[in-house]
C-alpha positions in Angstrom: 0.0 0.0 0.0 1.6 3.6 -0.9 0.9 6.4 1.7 1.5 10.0 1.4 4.0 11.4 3.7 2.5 12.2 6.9 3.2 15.8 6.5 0.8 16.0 3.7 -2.2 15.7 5.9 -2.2 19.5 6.2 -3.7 19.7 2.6 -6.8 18.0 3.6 -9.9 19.7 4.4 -11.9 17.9 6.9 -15.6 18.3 7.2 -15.4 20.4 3.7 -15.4 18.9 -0.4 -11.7 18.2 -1.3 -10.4 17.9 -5.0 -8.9 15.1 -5.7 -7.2 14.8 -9.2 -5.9 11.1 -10.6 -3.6 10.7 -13.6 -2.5 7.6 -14.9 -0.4 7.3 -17.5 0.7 3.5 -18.7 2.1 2.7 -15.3 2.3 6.0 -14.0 -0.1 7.2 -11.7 0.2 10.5 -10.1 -2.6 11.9 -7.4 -3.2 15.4 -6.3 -5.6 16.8 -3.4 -6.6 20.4 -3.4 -3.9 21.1 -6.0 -0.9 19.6 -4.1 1.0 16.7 -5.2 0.6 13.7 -2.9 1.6 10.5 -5.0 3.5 9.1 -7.6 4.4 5.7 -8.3 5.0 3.5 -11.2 3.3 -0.3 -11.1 3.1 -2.7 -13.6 -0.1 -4.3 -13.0 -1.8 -0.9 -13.3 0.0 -0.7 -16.6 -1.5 -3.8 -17.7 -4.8 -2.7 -16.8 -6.5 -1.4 -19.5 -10.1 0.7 -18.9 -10.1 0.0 -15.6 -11.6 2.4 -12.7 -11.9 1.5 -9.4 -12.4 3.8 -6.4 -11.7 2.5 -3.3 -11.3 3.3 0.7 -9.7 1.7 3.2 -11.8 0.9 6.3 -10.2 3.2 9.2 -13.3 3.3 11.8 -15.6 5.7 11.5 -14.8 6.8 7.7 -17.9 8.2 5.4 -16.8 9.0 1.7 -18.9 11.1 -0.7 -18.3 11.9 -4.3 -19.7 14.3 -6.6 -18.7 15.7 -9.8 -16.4 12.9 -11.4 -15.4 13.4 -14.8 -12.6 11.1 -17.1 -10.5 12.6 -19.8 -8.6 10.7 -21.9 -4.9 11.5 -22.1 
């Protein structure tokens, strides 16, 4: 599992919509949340993937995710 460094936490906005921006790239994926760079990692399997999506969270206790607004654009 890839974590951001803990000192990115800052960037998130509890209680408030965040932006969260995904780009993958072949094998390349690259996440961003409210504009600041939080991953980037290279994997294989994700390259072999082809038009795939999944969105996924981790159970951590008490955690409540809500999305709105998704849109795909093709690189």
């Amino acid at each position: 599992m890839i974590k951001p460094d803990e000192n990115k936490d800052k960037f998130l906005i509890f209680g408030e919509w965040n932006n969260l921006k995904v780009r993958v790239k072949v094998d390349t994926v690259s996440t961003w949340l409210n504009e600041d760079e939080m991953v980037n990692l290279k994997d294989v399997k994700i390259g072999e993937a082809r038009r795939k999506i999944a969105l996924q969270i981790h159970d951590g206790g008490d955690i409540k995710v809500a999305l709105k607004n998704i849109s795909l654009i093709e690189l």
